[in-house]
C-alpha positions as CSV (number, residue, x, y, z in Angstrom):
1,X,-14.9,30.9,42.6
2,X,-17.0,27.9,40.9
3,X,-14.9,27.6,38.0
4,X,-11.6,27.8,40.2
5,X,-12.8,25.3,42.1
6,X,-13.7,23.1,38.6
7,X,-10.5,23.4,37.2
8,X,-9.0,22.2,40.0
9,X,-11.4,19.5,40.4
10,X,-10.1,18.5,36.8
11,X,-6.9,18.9,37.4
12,X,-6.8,16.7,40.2
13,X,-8.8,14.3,38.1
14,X,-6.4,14.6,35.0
15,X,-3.0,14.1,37.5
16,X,-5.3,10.7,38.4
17,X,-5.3,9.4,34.8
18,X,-1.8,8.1,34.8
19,X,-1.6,7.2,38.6
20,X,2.2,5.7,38.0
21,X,3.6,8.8,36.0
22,X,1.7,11.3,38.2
23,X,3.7,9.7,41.4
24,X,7.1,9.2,40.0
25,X,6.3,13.2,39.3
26,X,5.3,14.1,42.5
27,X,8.1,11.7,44.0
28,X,11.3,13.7,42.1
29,X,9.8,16.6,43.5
30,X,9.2,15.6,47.2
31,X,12.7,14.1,46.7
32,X,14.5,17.5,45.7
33,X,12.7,19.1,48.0
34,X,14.0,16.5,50.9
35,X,17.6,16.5,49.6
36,X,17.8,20.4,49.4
37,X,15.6,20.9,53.1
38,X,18.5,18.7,54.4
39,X,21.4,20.2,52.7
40,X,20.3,23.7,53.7
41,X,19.7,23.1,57.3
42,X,22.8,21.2,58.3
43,X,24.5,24.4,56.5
44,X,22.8,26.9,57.9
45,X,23.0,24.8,61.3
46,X,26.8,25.2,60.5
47,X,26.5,28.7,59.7
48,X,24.5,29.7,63.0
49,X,27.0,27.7,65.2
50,X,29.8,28.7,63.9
51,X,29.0,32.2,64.3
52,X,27.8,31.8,67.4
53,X,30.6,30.6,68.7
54,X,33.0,33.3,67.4
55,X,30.6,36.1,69.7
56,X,30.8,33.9,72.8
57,X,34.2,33.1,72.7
58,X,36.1,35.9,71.2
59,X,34.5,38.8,69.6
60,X,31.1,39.8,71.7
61,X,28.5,41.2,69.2
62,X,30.1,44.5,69.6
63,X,33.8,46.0,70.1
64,X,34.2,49.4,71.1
65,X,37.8,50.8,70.5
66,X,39.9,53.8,69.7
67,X,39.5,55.0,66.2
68,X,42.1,53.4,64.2
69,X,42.5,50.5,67.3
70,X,42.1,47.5,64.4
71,X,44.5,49.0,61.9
72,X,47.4,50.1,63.7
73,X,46.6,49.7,67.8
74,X,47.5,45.9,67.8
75,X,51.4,46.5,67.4
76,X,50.4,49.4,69.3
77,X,48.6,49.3,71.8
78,X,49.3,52.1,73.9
79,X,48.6,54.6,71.6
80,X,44.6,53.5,71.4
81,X,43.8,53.2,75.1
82,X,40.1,53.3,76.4
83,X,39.1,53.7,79.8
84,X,39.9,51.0,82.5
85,X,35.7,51.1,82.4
86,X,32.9,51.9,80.8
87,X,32.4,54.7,82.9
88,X,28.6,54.4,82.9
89,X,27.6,55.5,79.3
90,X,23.9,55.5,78.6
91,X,24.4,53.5,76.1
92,X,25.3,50.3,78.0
93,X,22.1,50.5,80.4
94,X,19.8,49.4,77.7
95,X,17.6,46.7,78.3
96,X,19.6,44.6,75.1
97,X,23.1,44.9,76.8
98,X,23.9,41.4,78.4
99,X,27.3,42.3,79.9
100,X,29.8,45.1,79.2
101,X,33.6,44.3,80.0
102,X,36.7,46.1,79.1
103,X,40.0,43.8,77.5
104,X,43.7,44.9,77.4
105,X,45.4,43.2,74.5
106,X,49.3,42.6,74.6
107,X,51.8,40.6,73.1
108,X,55.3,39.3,73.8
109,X,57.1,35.5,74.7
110,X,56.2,33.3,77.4
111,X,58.7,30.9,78.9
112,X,58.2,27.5,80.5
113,X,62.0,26.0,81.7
114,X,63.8,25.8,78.0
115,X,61.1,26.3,75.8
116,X,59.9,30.1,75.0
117,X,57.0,31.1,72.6
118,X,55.2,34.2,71.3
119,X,51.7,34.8,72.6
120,X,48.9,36.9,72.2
121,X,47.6,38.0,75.5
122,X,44.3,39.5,76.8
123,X,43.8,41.1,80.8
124,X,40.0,40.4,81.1
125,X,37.8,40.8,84.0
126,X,37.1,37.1,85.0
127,X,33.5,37.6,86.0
128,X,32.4,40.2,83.7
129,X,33.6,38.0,80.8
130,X,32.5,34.9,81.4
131,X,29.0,35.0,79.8
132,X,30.7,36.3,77.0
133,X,33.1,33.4,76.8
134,X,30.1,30.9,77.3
135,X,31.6,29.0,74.2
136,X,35.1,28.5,75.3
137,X,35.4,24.7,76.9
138,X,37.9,24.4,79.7
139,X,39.6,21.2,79.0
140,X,42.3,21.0,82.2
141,X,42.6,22.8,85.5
142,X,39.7,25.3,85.9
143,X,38.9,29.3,84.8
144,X,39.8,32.1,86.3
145,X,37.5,33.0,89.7
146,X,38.7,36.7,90.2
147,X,40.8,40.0,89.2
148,X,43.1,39.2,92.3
149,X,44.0,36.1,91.0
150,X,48.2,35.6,89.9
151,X,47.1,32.9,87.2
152,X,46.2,32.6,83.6
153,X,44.5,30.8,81.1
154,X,46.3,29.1,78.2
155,X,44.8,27.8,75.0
156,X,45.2,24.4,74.1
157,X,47.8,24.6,71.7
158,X,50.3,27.4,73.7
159,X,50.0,24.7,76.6
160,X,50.8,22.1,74.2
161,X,54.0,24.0,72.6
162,X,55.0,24.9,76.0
163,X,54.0,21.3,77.8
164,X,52.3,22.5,81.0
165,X,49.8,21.6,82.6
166,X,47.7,23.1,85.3
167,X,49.6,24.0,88.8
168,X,52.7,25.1,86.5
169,X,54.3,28.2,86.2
170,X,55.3,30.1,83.3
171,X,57.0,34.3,82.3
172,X,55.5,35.9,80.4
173,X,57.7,38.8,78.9
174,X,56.5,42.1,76.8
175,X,57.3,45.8,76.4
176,X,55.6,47.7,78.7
177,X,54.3,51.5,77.9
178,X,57.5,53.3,78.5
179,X,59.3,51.1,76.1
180,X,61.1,49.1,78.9
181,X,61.1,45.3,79.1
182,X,58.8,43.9,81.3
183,X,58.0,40.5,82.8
184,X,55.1,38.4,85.5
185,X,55.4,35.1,86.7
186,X,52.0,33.6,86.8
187,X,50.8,30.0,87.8
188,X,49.1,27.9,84.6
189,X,45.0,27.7,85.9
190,X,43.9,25.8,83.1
191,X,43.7,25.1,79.9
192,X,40.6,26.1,76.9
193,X,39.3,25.3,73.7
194,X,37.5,27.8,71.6
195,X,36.3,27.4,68.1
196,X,39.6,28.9,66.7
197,X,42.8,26.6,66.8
198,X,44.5,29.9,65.9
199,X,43.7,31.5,68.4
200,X,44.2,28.8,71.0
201,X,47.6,28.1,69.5
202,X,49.2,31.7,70.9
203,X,46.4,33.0,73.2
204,X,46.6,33.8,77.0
205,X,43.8,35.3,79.2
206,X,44.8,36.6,82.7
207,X,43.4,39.0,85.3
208,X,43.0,42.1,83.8
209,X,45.1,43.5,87.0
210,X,47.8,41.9,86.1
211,X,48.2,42.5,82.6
212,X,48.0,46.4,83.4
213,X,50.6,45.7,85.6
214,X,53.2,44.2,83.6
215,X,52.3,46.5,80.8
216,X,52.3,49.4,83.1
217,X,49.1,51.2,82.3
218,X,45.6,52.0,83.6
219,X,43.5,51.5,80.9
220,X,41.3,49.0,78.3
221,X,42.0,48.7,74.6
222,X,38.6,47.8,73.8
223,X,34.8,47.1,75.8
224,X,33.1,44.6,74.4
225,X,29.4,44.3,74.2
226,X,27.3,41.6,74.6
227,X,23.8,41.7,73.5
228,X,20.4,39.8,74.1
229,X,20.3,38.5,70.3
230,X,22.8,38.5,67.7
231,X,19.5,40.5,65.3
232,X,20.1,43.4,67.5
233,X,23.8,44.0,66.6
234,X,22.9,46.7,63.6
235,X,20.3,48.5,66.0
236,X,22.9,48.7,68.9
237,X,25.5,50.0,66.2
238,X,23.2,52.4,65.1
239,X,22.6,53.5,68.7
240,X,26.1,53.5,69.8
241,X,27.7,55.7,66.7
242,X,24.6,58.1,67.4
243,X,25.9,58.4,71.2
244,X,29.4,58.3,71.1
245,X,31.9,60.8,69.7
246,X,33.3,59.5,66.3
247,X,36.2,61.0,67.2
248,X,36.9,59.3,70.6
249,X,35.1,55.8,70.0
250,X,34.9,53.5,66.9
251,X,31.9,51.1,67.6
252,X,32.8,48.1,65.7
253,X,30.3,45.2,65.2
254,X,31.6,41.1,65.0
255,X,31.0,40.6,61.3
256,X,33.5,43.4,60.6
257,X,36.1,41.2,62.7
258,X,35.1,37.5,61.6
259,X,36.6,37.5,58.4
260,X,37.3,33.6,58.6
261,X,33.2,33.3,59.0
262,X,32.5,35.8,56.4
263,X,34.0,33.4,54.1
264,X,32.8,30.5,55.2
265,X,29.3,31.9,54.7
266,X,30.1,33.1,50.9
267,X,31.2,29.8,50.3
268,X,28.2,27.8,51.9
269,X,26.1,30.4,50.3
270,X,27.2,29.4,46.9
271,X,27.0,25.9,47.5
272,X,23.2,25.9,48.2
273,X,22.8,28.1,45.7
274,X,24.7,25.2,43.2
275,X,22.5,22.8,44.6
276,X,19.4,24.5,44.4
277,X,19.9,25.3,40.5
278,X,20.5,21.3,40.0
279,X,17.8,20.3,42.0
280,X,15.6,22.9,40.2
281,X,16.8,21.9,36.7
282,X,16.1,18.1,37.8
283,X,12.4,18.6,38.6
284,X,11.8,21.3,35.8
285,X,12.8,18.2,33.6
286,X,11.2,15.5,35.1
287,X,7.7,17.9,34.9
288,X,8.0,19.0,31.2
289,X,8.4,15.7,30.2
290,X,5.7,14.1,32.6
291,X,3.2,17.0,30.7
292,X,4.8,16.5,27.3
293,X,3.2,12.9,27.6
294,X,0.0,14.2,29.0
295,X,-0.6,16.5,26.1
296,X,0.4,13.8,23.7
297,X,-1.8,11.4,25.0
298,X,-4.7,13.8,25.6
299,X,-4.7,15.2,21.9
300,X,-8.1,14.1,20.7
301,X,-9.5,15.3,23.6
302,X,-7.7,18.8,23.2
303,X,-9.0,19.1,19.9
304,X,-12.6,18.2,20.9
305,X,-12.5,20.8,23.9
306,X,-11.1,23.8,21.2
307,X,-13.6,22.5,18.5
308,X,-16.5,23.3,21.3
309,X,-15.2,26.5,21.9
310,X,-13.2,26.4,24.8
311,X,-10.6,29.0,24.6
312,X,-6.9,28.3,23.8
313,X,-6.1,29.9,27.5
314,X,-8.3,28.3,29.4
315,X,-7.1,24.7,27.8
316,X,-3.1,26.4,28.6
317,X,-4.1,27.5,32.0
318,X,-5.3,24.0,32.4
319,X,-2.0,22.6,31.9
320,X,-0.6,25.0,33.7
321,X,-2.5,24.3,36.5
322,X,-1.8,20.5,36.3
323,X,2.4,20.9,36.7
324,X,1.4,23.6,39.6
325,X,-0.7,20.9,41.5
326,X,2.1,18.3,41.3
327,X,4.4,21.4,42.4
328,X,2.6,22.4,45.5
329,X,1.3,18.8,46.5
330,X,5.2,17.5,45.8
331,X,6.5,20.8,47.8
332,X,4.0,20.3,50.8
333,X,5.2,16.4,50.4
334,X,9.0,17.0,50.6
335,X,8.9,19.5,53.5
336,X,6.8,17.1,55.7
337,X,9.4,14.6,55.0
338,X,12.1,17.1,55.5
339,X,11.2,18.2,58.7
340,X,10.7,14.8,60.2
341,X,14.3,13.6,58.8
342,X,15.9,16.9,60.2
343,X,14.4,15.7,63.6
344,X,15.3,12.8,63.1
345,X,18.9,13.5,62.4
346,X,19.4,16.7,64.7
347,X,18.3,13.9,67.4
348,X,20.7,10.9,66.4
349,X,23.2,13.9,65.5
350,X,26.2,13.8,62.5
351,X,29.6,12.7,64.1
352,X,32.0,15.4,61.6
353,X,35.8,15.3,61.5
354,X,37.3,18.8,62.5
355,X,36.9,21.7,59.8
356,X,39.5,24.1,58.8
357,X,41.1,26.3,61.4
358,X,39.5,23.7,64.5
359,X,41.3,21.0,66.2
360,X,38.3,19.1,67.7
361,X,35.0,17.5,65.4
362,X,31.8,17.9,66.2
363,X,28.1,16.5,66.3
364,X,26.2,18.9,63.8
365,X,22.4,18.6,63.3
366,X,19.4,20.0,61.0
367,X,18.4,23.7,61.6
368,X,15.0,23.3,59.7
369,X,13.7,26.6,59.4
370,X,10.6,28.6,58.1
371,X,12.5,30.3,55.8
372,X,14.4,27.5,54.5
373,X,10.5,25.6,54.3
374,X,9.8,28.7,52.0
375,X,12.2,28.1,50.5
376,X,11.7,24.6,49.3
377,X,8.4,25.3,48.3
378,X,9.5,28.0,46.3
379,X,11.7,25.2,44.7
380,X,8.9,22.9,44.1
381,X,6.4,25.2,42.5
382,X,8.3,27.4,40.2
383,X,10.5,24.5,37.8
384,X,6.8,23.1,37.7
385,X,5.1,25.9,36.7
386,X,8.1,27.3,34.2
387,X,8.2,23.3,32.9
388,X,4.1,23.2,32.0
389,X,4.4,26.4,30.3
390,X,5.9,25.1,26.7
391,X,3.2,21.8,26.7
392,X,0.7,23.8,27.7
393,X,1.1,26.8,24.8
394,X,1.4,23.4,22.0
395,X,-2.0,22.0,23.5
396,X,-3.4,25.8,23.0
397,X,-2.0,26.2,20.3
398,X,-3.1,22.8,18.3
399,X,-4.3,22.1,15.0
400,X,-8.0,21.4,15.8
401,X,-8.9,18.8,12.9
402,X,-5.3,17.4,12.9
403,X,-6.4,16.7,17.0
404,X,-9.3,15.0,16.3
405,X,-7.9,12.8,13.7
406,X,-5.2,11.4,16.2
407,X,-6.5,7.9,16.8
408,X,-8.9,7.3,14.1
C-alpha cells in the first residue's frame, strides 16, 4: 500500500511540473467527456421518449392476438378473432399488469359531404384504454367518456383531409363479417395527436360497441397489455407464452411491432458510437503527445533513476500511471460538468423542429444517466491509458548513458 500510495504521490507531483500542459491535458479530456455526456443523453432522452410514446399511444408493452393476426389478420380480420374479453386469465391478475383492454381493428372509407377517405379504424373500450393512450394529446373537442357513446375520435390529419371539426358527422363504410357492405353514422368528438403522423393521418378510434356493430361480430382482434415498467416486458412475455396455448394465442411484445423505433435506435446507436471513436481518438492524441514531451524532457532524470537500479517497469508503470491520473481526474472533471449542463439544459429545454414521420416539434432535454456517466469515464481513462503505453515502454526502455548525457 506505501509504495501505491508513493507513486501516486509522484505522479501527481510529476503532472504539476508543467502546470500549463498538464491542464490543456486534463481540459481535452473533461471536454470530450462533456461533448459526448451531452450528445448521449439528449439521444438516449430521444430514444426513451420516443419509445415511450409508441407503448402509451399505440402499441401497449404487450399485444396478445391470434397466431398469424400480424401477417395475414389485418386484411382479415375476421378470421383471427379473440374474445370480446380477457375472460379472466391468470395471467392478467399479476401485480405488473396496469390495464388489460381488448381492440377490434377495421378498415374501410369514411365520408364527410363530398369528400371520402380510407381509414384505419380501432373499437376500443374508452375507459379501459385510456391509461394506455396517456400519450395521445386531444387537440379539438374532447375523448371518448363511454362504450354507449355514437362518436369517434379522428386523428389529426383524417380530420384535416376530411375538414371536420368536433360536433360534425361523418359514414364510415366497411365490409362486415359476412362479406356484406356495411355502414354507422357517428358524430366527430374530437380530434388527437399521437407521436405517429401516419397513424393520425388514416386512424379512427370509436366505442368498441359500435365498431362490433357495423362489422357485425362479437369479438377483439387483439388485448393489449399494459405493464408497471417497460423492463418488465420480456418477463411478462416469458410468463404469458408459458400460460397460454401457442396454438390459440401469440403474445407479441412492442419492440416486435415498432419497426419505425427499431431503426431509429440502430441509427442513434451508431451515431454515438461515431462520436465516441472521434472523441476517443482526440484525447488518445492529445495524451500521447502531452507524455511524449514529458519523457523527452525528463530524460536525464530517466536515465539517473535506471542507472540506480530502478527497474524498467516500475519507471513504465510510472508513466503509465501519469496519463491514467489525467484520465480519471479529466473523466471525474467532464462528468461533473456534464451533469450540471444536462440540468441546466433539460431545465431551459431544446426547442426541435418535427422529426420524420411527426407533424409537431418538440422541447427535448438531457437524460444524464449512470450508465451513460460510466460510460464517459470509460472514455476518459482508457485513450489515456492506451496513449501512455508507447512513451512509457521508450522511457523503459532507454539507453542509460545516452540519458544521462542529454543536457550536458
Amino acid at each position: 500500500m506505501n509504495a501505491v500510495l508513493i507513486e501516486l504521490v509522484l505522479g501527481v507531483r510529476n503532472l504539476r511540473r508543467n502546470v500549463k500542459r498538464s491542464l490543456a491535458a486534463l481540459a481535452t479530456v473533461a471536454s470530450g467527456v462533456v461533448a459526448f455526456m451531452l450528445a448521449g443523453g439528449f439521444i438516449a432522452w430521444t430514444l426513451v421518449q420516443g419509445r415511450e410514446g409508441a407503448i402509451h399511444s399505440q402499441l401497449g408493452h404487450v399485444q396478445i392476438v391470434r397466431p398469424g393476426f400480424f401477417d395475414r389478420g389485418i386484411a382479415n380480420p375476421y378470421g383471427f378473432l379473440l374474445p370480446s374479453e380477457d375472460t379472466g386469465l391468470a395471467i392478467f391478475q399479476r401485480p405488473d399488469v396496469v390495464a388489460v383492454t381488448p381492440r377490434l381493428l377495421f378498415n374501410g372509407l369514411i365520408s364527410h359531404g363530398e369528400t371520402t377517405v380510407a381509414f384505419s379504424g380501432e373499437g376500443i373500450d374508452p375507459l379501459k384504454e385510456r391509461p394506455i393512450a396517456s400519450a395521445m394529446t386531444i387537440l379539438t373537442g374532447h375523448d371518448l367518456g363511454g362504450l354507449d357513446e355514437r362518436q369517434a375520435l379522428l386523428g389529426e390529419g383524417l380530420a384535416r383531409s376530411l375538414a371536420v371539426a368536433p360536433g360534425d358527422r361523418v359514414v364510415l363504410m366497411t365490409t362486415a363479417s359476412g362479406g356484406g357492405p356495411s355502414a354507422i353514422e357517428v358524430e366527430v368528438a374530437g380530434t388527437f395527436m399521437s407521436v405517429a403522423k401516419e397513424y393520425d393521418d388514416y386512424a379512427v378510434r370509436l366505442p368498441i360497441p359500435l365498431a362490433r356493430k357495423v362489422m357485425r361480430v362479437s369479438g377483439a382482434t387483439s388485448w393489449v397489455v399494459l405493464l408497471t415498467d417497460t423492463e418488465r416486458t420480456a418477463n411478462f412475455v416469458q410468463a404469458a407464452n408459458s400460460a397460454l396455448s401457442s396454438k390459440e394465442f401469440q403474445v407479441v411484445p412492442w419492440r416486435e411491432l415498432a419497426d419505425f423505433f427499431n431503426k431509429t435506435e440502430a441509427l442513434f446507436t451508431k451515431q454515438v458510437t461515431v462520436v465516441k471513436v472521434i472523441i476517443g481518438m482526440i484525447i488518445l492524441l492529445t495524451i500521447a503527445n502531452t507524455l511524449t514531451m514529458s519523457v523527452l524532457e525528463r530524460t536525464a532524470e530517466i536515465g539517473t533513476s535506471l542507472a540506480v537500479g530502478v527497474p524498467k517497469a516500475a519507471v513504465m508503470r510510472q508513466h503509465v500511471l501519469e496519463g491514467a491520473l489525467i484520465g480519471i481526474i479529466g473523466g471525474l472533471v467532464g462528468v461533473a460538468l456534464g451533469s450540471m449542463l444536462g440540468f441546466v439544459i433539460s431545465t431551459i429545454g431544446i426547442p426541435m423542429p418535427p422529426p420524420p414521420g411527426m407533424a409537431h416539434g418538440f422541447v427535448a432535454k438531457i437524460s444524464i444517466t449512470p450508465s451513460l456517466a460510466f460510460e464517459a469515464m470509460v472514455l476518459a481513462i482508457f485513450p489515456t491509458v492506451v496513449a501512455s503505453v508507447i512513451p512509457a515502454w521508450k522511457a523503459s526502455r532507454m539507453n542509460i548513458i545516452e540519458a544521462l548525457r542529454v543536457g550536458q
